[in-house]
C-alpha positions in Angstrom: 367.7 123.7 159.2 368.2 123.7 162.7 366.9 126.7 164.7 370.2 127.3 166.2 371.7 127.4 162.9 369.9 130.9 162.4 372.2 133.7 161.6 370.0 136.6 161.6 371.0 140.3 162.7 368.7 143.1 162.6 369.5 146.3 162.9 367.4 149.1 163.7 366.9 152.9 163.3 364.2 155.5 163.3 363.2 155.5 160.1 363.7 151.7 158.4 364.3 148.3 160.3 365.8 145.5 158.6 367.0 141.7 159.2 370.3 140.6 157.6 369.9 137.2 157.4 372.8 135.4 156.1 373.0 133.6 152.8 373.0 130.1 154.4 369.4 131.4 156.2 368.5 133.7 153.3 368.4 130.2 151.0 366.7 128.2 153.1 363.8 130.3 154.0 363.1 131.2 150.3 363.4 127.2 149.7 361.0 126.0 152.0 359.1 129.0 150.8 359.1 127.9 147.0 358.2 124.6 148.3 355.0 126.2 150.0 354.4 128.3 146.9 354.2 124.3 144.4 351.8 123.4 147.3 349.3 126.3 146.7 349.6 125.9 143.1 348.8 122.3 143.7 346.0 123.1 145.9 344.1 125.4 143.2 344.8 122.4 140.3 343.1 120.2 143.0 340.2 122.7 143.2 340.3 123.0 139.2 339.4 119.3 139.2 337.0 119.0 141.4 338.9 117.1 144.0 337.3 115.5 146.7 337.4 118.2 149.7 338.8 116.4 151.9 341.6 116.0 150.0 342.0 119.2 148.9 341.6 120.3 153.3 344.3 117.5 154.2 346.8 119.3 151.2 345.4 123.0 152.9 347.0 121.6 156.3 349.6 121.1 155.0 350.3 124.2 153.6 349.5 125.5 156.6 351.8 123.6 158.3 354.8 124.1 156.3 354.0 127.9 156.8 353.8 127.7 160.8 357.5 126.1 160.4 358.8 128.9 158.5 357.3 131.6 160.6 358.7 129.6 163.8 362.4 129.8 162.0 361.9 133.3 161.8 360.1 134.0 165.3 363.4 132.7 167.2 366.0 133.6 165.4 363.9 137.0 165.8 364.0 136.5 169.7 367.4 135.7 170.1 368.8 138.6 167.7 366.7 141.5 167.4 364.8 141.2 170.4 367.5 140.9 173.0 369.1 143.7 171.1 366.8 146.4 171.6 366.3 145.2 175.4 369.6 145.5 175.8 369.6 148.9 174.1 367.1 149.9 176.5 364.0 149.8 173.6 361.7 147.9 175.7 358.7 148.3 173.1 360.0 145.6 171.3 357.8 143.1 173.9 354.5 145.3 173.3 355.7 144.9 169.0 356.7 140.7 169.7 353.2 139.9 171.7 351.3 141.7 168.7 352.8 139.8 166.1 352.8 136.5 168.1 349.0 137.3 168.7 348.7 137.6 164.8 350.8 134.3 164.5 348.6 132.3 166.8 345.3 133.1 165.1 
């Protein structure tokens, strides 16, 4: 799925914050996560079996890397739905919220 397929609007209030991503979104994301999810399994038979580590690290990158794409899917459609929504509603908090979770992305 193409980034500027995402359909995703949040919507916000004081006491519970939620994304509404559509169903065409929704099914993707839990796809490539299931996907992910048969990779870790895989990982820990690979471990069970004494698998040569390197191996099993090139399988753990990519893991990884299937994860990074799914939390990139996620980071823009985040950007270019919630967060321009709460500028624009005057919530400018949202970039102090956004730099601490890219910070947690990037480590």
């Amino acid at each position: 799925m193409r980034v500027d397929q995402l359909e995703n609007n949040c919507h916000t209030d004081q006491s519970e914050r939620k994304s509404h991503h559509s169903d065409k979104v929704k099914s993707n994301l839990i796809s490539r996560l299931n996907r992910i999810e048969g990779q870790i399994r895989g990982i820990k038979g690979l471990i069970e079996k004494d698998t040569y580590c390197d191996d099993v690290l090139n399988q753990i990158a990519a893991a990884q890397s299937a994860l990074n794409s799914v939390g990139k899917l996620l980071l823009e459609g985040h950007l270019k739905s919630c967060v321009i929504e709460r500028i624009q509603e005057g919530d400018h908090e949202v970039i102090d919220e956004l730099l601490i979770t890219v910070n947690k992305l990037m480590k």
